[in-house]
N, C-alpha and C positions, 0 to 999 in steps of 0.2 A: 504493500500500500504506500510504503512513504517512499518508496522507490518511483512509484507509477507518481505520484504526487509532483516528484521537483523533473521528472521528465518533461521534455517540449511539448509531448504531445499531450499531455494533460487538460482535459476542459473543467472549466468550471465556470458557474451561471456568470451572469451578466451584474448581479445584484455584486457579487466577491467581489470582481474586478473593477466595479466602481469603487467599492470599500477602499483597495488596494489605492487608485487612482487617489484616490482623499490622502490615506493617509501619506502618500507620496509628495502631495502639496504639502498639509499640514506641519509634517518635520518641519522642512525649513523654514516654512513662516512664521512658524513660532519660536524657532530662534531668532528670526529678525526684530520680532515683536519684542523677546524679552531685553532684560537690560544687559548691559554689555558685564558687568560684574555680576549677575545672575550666580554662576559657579565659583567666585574667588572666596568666598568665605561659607567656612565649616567645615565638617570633619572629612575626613580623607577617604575613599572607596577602595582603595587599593589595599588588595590583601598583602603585597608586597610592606606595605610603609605601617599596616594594621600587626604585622607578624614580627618583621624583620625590621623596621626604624629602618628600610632604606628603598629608593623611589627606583621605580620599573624605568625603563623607556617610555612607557605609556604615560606616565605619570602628568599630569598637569596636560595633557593632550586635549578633556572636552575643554576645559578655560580656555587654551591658545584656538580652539576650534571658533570658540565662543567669540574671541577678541578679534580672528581672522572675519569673519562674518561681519563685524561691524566695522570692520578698517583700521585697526588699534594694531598694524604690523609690528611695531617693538616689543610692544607690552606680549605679545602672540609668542616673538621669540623670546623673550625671557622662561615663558613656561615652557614650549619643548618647540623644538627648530623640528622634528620629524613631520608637524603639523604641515610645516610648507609645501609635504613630499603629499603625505595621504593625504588633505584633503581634497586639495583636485583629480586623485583617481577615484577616491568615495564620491565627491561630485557627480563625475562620468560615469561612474556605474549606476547610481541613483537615478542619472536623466537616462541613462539605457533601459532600466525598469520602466520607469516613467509612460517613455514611448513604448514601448513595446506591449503594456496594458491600455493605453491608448487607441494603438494599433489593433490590439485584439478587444477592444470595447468596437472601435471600426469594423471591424472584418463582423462580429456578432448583428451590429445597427443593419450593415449592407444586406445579409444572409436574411434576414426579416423581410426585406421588401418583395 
């Protein structure tokens, strides 16, 4: 089942893929909506700095995520410089979802007529 699930050729109604479509907008516009210090203060999520008192790669990555998003490029690399790498291919793959339930919300509207 969760084989046939993440294959290509898997359908599901019309209702999912709008869901999908939403929450594909939603992410990012509510990170534009929040404030740019949203994530700088409180406790740490990283099991790394929760275990060990010492910070992953990842560490500080949704803040500079956060700070890149609103145009705060220094303040973005002080938390982690990897942000500069992933977030523009998280981008890309995000808007390649995007379209491609788009596209199959299309291909579903066309097949009805």
């Amino acid at each position: 089942m969760i084989k046939k699930i993440f294959s290509r050729d898997y359908k599901y109604s019309k209702q999912v893929s709008i869901v999908f479509v939403l929450f594909y907008i939603a992410v990012p516009v509510s990170l534009v909506i929040l404030p740019v210090d949203f994530f700088d203060h409180g406790q740490a999520v990283c099991l790394s700095v929760l275990l060990f008192h010492r910070e992953c790669w990842g560490c500080g990555f949704t803040r500079a995520v956060m700070h890149m998003v609103h145009f705060d490029f220094d303040t973005a690399l002080e938390y982690n410089r990897l942000a500069f790498i992933v977030l523009p291919m998280l981008a890309a793959m995000w808007l390649s979802f995007l379209i491609k339930e788009l596209v199959y919300l299309y291909i579903l509207n066309k097949n009805k007529r």
